[in-house]
SERO-4910 file (N, C-alpha, C, O; in steps of 0.05 Angstrom, whole numbers):
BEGIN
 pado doro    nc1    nc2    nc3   cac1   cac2   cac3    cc1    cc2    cc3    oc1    oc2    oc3
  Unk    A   -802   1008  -1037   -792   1002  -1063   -798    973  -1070   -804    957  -1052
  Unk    A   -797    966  -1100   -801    933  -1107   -774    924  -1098   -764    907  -1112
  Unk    A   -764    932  -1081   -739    916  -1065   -733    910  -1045   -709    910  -1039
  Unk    A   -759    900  -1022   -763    890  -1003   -770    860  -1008   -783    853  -1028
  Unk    A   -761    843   -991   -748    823  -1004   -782    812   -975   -792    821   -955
  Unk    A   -786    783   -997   -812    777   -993   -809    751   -970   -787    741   -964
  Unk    A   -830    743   -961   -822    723   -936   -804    701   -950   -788    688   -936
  Unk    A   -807    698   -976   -799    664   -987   -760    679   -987   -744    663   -977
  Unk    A   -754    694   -992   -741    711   -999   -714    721   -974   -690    728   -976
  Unk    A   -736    716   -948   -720    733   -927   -697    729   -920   -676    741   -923
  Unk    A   -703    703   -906   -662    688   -897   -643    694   -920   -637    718   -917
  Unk    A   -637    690   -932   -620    694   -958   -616    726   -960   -593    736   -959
  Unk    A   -642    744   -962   -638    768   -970   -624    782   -929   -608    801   -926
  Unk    A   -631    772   -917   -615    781   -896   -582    769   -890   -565    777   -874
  Unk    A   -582    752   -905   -555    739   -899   -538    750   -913   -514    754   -907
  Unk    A   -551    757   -937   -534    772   -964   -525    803   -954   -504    813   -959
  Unk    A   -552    818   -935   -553    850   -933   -540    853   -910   -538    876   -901
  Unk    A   -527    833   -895   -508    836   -870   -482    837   -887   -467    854   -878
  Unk    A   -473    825   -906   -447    822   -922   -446    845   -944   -423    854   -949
  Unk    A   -467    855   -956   -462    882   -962   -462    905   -952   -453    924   -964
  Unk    A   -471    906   -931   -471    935   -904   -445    931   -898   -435    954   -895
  Unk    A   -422    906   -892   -394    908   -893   -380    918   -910   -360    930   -904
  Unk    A   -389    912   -939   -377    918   -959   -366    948   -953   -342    950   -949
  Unk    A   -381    971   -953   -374    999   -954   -347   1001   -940   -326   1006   -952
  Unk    A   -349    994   -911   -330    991   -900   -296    979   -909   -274    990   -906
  Unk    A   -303    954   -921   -282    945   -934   -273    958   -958   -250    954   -966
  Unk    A   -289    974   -970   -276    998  -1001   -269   1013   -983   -248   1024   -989
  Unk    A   -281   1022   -956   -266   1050   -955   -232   1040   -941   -213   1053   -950
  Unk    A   -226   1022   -924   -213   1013   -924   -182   1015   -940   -160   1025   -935
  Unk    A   -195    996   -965   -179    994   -989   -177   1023  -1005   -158   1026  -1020
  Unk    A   -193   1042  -1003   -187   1067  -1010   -169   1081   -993   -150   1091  -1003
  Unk    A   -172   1082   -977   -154   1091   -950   -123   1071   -938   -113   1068   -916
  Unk    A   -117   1062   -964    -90   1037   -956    -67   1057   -972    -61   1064   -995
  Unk    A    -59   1059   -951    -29   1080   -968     -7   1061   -966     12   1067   -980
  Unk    A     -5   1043   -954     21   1022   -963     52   1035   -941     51   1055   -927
  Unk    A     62   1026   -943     84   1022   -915    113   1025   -936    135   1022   -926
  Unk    A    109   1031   -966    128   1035   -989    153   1045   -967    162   1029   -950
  Unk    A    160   1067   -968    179   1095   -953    198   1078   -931    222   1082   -927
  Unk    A    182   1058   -917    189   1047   -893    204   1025   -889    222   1018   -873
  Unk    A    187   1010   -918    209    986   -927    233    986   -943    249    968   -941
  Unk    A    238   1013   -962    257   1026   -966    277   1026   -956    298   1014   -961
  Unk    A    266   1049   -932    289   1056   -916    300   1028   -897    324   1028   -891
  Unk    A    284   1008   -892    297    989   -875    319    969   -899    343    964   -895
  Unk    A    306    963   -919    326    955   -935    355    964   -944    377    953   -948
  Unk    A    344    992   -946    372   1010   -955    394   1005   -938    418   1005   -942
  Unk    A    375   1000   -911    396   1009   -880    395    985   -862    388    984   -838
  Unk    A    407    957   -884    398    932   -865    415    927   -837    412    906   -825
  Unk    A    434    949   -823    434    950   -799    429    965   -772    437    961   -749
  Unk    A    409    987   -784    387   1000   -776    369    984   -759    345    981   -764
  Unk    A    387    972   -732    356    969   -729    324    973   -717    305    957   -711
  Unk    A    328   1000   -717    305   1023   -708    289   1022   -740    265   1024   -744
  Unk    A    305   1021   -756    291   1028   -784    275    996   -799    262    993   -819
  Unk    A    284    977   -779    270    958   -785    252    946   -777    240    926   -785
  Unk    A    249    963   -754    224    956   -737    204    975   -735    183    975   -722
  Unk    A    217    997   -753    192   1018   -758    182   1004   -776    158    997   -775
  Unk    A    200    996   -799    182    986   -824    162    957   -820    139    953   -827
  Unk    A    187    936   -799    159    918   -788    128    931   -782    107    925   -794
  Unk    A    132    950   -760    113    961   -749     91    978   -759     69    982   -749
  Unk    A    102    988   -789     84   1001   -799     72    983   -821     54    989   -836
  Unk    A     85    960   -820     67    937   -846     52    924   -826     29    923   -836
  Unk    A     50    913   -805     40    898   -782     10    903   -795      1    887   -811
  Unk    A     -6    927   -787    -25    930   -786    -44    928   -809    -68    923   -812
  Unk    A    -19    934   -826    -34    937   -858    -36    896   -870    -50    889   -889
  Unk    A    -22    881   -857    -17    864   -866    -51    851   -848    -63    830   -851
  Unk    A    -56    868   -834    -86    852   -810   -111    866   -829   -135    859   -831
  Unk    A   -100    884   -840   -128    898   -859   -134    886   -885   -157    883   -893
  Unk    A   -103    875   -903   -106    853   -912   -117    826   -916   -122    812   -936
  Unk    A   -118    822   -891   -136    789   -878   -156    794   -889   -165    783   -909
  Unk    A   -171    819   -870   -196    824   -866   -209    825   -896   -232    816   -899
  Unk    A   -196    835   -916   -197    843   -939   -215    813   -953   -238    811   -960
  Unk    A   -194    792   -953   -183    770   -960   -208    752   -948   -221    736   -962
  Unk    A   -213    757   -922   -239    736   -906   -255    756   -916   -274    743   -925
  Unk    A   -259    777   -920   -285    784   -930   -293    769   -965   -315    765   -974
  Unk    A   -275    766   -975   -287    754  -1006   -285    727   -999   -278    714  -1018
  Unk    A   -288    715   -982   -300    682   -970   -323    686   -959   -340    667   -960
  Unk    A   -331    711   -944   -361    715   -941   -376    722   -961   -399    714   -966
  Unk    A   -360    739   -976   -380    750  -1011   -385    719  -1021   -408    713  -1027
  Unk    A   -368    703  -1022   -369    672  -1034   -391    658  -1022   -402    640  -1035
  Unk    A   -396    663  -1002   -419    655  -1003   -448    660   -999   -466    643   -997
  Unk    A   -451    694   -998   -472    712  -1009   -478    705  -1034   -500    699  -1043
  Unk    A   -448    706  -1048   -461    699  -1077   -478    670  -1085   -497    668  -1100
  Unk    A   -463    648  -1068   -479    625  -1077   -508    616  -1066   -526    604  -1077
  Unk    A   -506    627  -1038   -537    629  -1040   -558    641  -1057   -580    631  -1061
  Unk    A   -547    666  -1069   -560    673  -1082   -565    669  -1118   -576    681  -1137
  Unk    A   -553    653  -1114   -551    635  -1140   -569    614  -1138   -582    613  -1159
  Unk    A   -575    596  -1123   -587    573  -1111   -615    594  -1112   -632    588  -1128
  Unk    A   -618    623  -1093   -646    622  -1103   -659    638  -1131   -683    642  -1136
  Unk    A   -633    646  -1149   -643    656  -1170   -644    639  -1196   -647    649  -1218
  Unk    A   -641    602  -1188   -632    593  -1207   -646    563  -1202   -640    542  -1212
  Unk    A   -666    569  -1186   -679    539  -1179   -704    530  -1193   -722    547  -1195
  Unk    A   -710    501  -1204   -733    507  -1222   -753    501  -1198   -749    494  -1175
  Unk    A   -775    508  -1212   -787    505  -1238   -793    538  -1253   -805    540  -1274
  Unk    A   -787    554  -1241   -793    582  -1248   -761    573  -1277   -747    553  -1280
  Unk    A   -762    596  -1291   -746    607  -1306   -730    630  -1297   -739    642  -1277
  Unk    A   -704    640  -1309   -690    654  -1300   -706    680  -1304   -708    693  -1284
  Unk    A   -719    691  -1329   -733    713  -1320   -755    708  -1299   -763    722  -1280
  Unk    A   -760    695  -1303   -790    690  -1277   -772    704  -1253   -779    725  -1241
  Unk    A   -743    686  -1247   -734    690  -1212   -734    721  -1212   -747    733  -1195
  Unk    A   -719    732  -1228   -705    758  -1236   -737    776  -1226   -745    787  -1205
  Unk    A   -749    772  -1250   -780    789  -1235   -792    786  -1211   -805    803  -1198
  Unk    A   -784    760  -1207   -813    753  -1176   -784    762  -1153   -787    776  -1132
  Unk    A   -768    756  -1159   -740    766  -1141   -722    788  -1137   -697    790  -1134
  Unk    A   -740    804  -1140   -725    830  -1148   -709    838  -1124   -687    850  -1129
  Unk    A   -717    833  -1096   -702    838  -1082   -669    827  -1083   -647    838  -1080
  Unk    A   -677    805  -1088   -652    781  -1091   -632    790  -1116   -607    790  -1113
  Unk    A   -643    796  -1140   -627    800  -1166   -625    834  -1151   -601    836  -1155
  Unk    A   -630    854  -1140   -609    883  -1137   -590    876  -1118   -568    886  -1119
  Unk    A   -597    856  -1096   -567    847  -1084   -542    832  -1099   -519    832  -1091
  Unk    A   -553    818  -1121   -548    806  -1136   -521    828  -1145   -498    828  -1136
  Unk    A   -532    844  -1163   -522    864  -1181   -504    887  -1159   -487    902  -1168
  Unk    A   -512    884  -1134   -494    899  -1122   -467    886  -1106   -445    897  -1102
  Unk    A   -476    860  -1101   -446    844  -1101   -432    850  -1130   -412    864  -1132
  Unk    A   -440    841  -1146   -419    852  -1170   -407    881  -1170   -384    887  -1174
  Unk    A   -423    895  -1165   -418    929  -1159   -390    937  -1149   -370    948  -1159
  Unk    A   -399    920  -1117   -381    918  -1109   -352    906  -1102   -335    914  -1086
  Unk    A   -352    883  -1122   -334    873  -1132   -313    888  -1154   -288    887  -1156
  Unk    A   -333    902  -1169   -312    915  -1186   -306    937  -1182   -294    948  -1200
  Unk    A   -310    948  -1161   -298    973  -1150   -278    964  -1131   -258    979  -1131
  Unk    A   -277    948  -1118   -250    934  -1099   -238    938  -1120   -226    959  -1124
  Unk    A   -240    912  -1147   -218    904  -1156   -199    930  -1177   -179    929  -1191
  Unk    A   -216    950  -1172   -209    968  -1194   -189    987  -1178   -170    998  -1190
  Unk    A   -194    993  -1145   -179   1000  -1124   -160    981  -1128   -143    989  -1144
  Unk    A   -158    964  -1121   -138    936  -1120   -116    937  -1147    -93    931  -1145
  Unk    A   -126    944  -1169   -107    942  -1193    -92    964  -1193    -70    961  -1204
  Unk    A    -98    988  -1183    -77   1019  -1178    -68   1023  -1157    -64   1044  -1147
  Unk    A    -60    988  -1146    -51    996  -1115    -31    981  -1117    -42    959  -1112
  Unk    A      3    975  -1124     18    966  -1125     30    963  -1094     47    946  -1089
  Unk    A     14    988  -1065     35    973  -1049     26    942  -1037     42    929  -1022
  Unk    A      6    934  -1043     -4    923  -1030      7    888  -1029      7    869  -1013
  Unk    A     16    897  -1061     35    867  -1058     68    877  -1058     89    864  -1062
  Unk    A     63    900  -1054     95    906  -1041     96    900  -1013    115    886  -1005
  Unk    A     71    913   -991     80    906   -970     74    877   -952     78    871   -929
  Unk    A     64    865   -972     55    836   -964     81    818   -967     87    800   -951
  Unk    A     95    827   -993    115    803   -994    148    813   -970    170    804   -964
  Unk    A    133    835   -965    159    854   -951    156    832   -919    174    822   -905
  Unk    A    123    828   -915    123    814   -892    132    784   -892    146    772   -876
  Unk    A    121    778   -914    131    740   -917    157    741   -910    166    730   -889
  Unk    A    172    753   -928    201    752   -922    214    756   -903    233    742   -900
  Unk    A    209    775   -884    215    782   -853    212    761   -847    231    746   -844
  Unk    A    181    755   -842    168    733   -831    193    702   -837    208    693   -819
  Unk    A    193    695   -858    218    667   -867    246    677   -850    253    667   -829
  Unk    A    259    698   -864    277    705   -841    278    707   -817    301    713   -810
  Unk    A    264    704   -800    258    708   -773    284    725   -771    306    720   -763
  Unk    A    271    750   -781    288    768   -774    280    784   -752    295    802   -744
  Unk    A    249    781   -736    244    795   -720    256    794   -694    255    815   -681
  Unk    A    270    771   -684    272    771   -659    257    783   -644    237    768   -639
  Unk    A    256    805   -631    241    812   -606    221    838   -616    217    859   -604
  Unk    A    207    829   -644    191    843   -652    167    842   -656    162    819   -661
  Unk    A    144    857   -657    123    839   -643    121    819   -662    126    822   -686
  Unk    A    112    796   -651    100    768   -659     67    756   -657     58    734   -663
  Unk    A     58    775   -649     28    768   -644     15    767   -668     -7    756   -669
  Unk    A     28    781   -694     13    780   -716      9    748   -725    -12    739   -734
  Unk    A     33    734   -719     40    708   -734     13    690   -727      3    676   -745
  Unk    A      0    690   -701    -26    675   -696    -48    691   -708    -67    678   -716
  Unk    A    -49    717   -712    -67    727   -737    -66    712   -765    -82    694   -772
  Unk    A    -47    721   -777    -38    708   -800     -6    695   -801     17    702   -802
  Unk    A    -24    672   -799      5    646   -800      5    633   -825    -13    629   -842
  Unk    A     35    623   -822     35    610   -852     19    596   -874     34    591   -893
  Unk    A    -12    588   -878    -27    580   -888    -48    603   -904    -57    606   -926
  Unk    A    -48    617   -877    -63    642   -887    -51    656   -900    -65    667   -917
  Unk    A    -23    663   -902     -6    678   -908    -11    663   -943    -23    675   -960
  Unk    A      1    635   -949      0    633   -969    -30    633   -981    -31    639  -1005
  Unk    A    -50    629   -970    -70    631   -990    -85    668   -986   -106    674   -998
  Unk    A    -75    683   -974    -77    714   -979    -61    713  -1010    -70    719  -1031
  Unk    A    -28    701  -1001    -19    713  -1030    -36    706  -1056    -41    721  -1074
  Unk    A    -43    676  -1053    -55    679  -1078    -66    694  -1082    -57    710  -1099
  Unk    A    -95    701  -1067   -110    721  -1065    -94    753  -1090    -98    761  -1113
  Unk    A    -82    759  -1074    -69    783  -1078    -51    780  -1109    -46    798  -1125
  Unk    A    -46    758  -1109    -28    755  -1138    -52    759  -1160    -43    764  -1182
  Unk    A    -74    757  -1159    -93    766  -1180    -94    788  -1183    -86    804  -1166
  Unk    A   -107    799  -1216   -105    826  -1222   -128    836  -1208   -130    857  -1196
  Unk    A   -152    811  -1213   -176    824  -1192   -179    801  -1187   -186    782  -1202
  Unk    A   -170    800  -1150   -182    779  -1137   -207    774  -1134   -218    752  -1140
  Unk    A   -221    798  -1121   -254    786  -1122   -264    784  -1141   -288    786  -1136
  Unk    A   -263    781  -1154   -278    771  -1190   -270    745  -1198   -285    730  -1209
  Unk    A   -242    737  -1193   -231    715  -1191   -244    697  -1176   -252    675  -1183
  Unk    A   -246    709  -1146   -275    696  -1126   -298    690  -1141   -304    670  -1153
  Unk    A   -305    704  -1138   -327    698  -1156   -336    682  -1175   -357    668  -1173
  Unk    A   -316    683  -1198   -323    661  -1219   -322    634  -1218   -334    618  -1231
  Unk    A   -296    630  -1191   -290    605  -1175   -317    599  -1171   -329    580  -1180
  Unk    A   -329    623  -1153   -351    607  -1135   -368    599  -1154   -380    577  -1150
  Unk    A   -371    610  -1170   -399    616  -1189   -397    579  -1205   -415    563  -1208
  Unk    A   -363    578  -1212   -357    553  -1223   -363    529  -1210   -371    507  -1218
  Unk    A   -356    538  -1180   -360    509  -1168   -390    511  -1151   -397    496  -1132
  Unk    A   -403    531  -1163   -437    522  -1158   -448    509  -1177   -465    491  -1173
  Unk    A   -440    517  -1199   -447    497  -1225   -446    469  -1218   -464    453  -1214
  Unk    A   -419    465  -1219   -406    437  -1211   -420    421  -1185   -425    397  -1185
  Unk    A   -425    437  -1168   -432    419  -1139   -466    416  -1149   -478    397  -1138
  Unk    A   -485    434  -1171   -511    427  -1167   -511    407  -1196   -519    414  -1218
  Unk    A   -504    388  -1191   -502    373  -1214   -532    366  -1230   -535    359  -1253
  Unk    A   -546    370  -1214   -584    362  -1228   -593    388  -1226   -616    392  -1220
  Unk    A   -574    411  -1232   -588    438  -1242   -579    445  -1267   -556    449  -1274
  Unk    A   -607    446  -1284   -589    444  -1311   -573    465  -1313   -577    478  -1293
  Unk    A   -555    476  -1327   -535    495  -1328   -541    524  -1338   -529    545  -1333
  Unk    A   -573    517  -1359   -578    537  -1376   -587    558  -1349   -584    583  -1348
  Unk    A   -599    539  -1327   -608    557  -1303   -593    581  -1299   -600    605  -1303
  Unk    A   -567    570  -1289   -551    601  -1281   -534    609  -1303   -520    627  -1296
  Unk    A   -529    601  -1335   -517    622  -1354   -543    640  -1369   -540    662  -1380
  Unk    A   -572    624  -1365   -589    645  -1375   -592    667  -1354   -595    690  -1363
  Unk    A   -591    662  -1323   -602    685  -1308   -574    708  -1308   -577    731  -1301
  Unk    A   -552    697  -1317   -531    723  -1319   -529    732  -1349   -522    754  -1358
  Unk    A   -536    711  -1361   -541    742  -1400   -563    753  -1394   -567    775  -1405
  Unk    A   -588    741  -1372   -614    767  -1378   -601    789  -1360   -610    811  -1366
  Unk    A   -583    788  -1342   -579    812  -1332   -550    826  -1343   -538    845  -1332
  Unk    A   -545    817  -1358   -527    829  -1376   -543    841  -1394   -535    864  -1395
  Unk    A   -563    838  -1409   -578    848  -1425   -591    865  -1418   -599    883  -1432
  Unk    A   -597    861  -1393   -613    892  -1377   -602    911  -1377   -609    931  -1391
  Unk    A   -583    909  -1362   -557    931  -1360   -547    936  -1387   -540    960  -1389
  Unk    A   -544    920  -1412   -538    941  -1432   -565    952  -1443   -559    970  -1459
  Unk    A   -586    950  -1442   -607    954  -1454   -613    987  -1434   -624   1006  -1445
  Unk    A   -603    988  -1407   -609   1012  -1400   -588   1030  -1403   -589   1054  -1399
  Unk    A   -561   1014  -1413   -543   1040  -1415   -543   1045  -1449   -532   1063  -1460
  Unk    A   -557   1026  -1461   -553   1036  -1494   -580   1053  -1506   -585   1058  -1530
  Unk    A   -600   1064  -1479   -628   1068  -1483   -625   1094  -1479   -618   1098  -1455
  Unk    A   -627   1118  -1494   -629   1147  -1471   -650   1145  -1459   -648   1149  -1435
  Unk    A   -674   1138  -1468   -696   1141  -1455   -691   1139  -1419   -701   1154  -1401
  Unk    A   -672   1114  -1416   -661   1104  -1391   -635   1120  -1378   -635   1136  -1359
  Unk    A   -619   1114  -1389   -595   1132  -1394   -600   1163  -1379   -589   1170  -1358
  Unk    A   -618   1177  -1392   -616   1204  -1390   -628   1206  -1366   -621   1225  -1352
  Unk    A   -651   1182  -1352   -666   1186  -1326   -646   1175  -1304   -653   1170  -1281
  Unk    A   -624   1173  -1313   -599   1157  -1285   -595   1193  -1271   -593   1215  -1281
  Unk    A   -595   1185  -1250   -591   1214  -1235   -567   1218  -1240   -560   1238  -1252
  Unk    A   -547   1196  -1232   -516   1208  -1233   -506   1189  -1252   -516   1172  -1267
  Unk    A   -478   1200  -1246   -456   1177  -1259   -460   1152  -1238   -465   1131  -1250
  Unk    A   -461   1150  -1214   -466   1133  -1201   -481   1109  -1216   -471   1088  -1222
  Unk    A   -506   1118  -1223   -515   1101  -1230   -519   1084  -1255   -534   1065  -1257
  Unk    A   -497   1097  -1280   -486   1099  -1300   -471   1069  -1295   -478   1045  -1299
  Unk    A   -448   1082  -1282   -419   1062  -1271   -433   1041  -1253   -414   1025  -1249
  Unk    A   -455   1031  -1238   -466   1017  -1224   -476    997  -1242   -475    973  -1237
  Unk    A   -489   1008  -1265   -498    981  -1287   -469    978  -1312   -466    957  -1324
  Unk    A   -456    994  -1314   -434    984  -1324   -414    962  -1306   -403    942  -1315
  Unk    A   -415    971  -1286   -399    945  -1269   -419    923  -1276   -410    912  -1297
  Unk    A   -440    912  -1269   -453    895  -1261   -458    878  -1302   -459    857  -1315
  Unk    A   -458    899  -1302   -462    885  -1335   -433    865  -1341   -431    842  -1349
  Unk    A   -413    887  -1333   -388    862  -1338   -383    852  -1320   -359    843  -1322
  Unk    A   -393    846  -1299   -391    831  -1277   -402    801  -1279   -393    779  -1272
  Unk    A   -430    813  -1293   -434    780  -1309   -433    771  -1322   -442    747  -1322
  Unk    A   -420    786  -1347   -405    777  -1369   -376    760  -1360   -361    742  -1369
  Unk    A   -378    771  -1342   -336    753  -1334   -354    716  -1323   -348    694  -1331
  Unk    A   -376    723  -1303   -384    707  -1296   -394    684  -1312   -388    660  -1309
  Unk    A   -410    693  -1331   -423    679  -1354   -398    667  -1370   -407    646  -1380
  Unk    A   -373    670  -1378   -354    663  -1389   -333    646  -1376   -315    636  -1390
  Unk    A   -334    640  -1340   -330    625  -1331   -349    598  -1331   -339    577  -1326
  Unk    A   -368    600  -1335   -382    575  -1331   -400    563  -1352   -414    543  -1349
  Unk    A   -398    580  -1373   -411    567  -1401   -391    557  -1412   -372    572  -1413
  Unk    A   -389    528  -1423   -376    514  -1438   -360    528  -1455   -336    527  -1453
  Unk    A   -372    540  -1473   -356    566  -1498   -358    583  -1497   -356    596  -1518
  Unk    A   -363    595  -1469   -352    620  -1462   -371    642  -1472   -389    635  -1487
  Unk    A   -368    676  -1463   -388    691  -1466   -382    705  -1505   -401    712  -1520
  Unk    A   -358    705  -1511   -346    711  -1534   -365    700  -1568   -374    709  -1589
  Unk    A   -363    678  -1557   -361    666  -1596   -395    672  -1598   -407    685  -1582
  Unk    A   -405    659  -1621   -422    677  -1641   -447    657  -1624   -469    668  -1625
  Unk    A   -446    636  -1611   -471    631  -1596   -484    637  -1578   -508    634  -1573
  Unk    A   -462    648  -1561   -468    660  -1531   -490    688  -1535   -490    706  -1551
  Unk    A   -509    680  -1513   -531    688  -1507   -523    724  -1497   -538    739  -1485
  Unk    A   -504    729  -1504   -500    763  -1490   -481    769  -1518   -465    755  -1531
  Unk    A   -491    797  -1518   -491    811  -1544   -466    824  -1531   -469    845  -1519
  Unk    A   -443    812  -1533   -411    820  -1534   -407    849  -1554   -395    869  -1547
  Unk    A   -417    846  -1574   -404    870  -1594   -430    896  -1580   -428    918  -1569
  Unk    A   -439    889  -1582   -465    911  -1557   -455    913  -1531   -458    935  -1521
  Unk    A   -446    898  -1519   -438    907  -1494   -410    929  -1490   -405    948  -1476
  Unk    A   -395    914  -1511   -368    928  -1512   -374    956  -1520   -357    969  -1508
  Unk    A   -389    972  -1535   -387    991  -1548   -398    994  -1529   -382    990  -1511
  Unk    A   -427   1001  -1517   -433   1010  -1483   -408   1026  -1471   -403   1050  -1476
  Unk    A   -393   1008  -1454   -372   1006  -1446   -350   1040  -1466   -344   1062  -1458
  Unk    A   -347   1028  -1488   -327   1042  -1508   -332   1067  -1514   -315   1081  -1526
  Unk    A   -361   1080  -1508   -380   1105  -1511   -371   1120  -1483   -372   1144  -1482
  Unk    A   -364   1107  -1467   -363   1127  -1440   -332   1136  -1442   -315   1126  -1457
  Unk    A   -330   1159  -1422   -311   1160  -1417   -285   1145  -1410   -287   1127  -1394
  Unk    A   -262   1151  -1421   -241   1129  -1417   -236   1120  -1385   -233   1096  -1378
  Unk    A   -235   1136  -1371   -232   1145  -1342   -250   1118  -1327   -241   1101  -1311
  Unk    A   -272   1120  -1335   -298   1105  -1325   -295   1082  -1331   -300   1065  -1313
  Unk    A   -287   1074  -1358   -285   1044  -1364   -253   1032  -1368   -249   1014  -1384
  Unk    A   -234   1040  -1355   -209   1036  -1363   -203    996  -1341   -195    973  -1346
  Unk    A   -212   1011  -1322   -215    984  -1303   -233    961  -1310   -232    937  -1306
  Unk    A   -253    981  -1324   -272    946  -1331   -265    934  -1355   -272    910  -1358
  Unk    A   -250    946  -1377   -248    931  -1399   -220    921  -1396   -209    906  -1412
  Unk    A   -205    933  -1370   -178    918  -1363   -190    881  -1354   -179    860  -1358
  Unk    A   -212    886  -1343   -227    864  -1329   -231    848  -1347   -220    826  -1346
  Unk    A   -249    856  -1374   -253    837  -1395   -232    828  -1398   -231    803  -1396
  Unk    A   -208    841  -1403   -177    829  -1418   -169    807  -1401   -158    788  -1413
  Unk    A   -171    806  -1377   -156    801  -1360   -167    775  -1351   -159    753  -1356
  Unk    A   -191    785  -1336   -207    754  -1314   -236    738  -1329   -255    726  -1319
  Unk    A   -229    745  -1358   -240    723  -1371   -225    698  -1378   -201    694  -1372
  Unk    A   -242    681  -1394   -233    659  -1390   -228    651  -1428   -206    647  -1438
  Unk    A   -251    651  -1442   -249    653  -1468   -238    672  -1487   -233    661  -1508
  Unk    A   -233    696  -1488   -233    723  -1503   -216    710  -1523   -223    713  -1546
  Unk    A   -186    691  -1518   -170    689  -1533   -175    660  -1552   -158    650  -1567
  Unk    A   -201    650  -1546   -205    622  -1568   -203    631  -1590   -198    654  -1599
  Unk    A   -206    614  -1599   -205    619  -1634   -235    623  -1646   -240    635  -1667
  Unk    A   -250    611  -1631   -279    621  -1634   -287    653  -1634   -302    666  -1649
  Unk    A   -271    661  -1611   -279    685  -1605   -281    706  -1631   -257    709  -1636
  Unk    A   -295    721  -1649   -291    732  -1675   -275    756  -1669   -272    771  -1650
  Unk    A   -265    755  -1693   -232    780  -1698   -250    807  -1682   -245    812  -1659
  Unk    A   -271    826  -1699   -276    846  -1686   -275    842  -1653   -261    854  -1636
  Unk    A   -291    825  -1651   -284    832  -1626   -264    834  -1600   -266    849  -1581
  Unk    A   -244    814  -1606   -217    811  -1597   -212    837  -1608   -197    846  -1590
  Unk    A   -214    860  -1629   -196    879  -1642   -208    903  -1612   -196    919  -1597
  Unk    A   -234    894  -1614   -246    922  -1596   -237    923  -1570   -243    942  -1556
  Unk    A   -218    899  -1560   -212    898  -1536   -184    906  -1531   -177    903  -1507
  Unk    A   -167    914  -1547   -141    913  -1552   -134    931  -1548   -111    937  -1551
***
């Protein structure tokens, strides 16, 4: 395929394809997190139980280590993504130039976003997850365990613990990652002009709506898969592009066709896009300026 990634290309495209071969693992994970709800219940209901509080310790223990893992994995995405920013955004080529001559680099590109918005969309219909996290802090402050295991605490100790919660207090953390990172690549390449990396995320916003607003394209996607694969990625760098352009992806200058993208989006099934246009609402940064024009704030509502 044109997605073998070329000698100039390699380090990066291997450093990136070790952190997405984890990825699967980490959704199935997070698909497979049923939460410790039932357990913390019953230990609360029955605070002198204490068989029932060391079940419920015992059955958050583990889930609170899958959490970590969760948590260190979007510090490795953080920095898949910025390398690959650095090589889709360096001159003297142009952002379409990288995109074409880099094709390998821009589908990893588009599949970190992928997979970003499928965590976070798992992540937003999963209320236990900051149920059983804060169920641990609080044990944890109480040292209510006494003679229960303690080995987690050198896993996740107090530092980690608070910067997981942030983590977790987002509606979508990894996207939130993301735009951080995306923000403070801007910021750290100070002699890269800026247009570098807000033009190379509206041309691939524009791709992705151009193939989901095209039947020609459209009708040749084998599945929904690949439907919902350029719908993520399209608002994946729309959230991105609106963290790091001055006025944001919204108002009437920005380089990505907002009122085109949204209806994309607004044409599919509700099912399919309920998570991503929760995303627009949510982990952008502009939507609510005053710039932003009425229709389109209306179409988001």
């Amino acid at each position: 395929s044109s997605f073998t990634p070329t000698d100039g290309e390699r380090e990066v495209w291997n450093q990136v394809n070790s952190v997405l071969q984890e990825s699967e693992s980490i959704l199935g994970g997070l698909q497979s997190y049923k939460g410790a709800g039932q357990e913390i219940r019953d230990a609360i209901q029955n605070p002198s139980d204490h068989s029932l509080q060391e079940k419920a310790w015992n059955s958050v223990c583990p889930l609170v280590i899958k959490l970590k893992r969760f948590y260190s994995f979007s510090l490795k995405l953080e920095k898949a993504l910025q390398s690959l920013l650095e090589s889709l955004t360096c001159p003297p080529l142009t952002p379409t130039q990288h995109l074409e001559r880099e094709q390998a680099l821009a589908k990893q590109f588009a599949e970190i976003l992928h997979f970003t918005l499928r965590f976070d969309e798992l992540k937003m219909r999963n209320p236990a997850i900051q149920n059983d996290f804060s169920y641990y802090r609080r044990t944890i402050s109480r040292n209510q365990i006494n003679n229960m295991n303690l080995d987690i605490e050198n896993e996740v100790n107090n530092e980690m613990a608070n910067r997981m919660s942030l983590f977790y207090a987002e509606a979508t953390p990894m996207l939130k990652t993301l735009s951080n990172a995306t923000t403070s690549f801007v910021t750290e390449n100070k002699t890269l002009p800026l247009e570098n990396t807000t033009d190379c995320l509206s041309t691939m916003a524009s791709v992705c709506k151009v193939m989901l607003e095209t039947p020609e394209y459209s009708s040749r996607f084998s599945s929904e898969d690949t439907l919902l694969f350029c719908m993520r990625v399209m608002v994946g760098v729309i959230i991105l592009y609106d963290h790091v352009h001055p006025n944001g992806a919204f108002n009437k200058s920005s380089k990505i066709d907002m009122k085109g993208c949204i209806k994309v989006l607004k044409d599919q099934p509700a099912d399919n896009v309920e998570g991503l246009l929760n995303a627009l609402k949510f982990t952008t940064k502009h939507l609510n300026d005053e710039t932003t024009p009425k229709n389109i704030r209306t179409m988001l509502q």
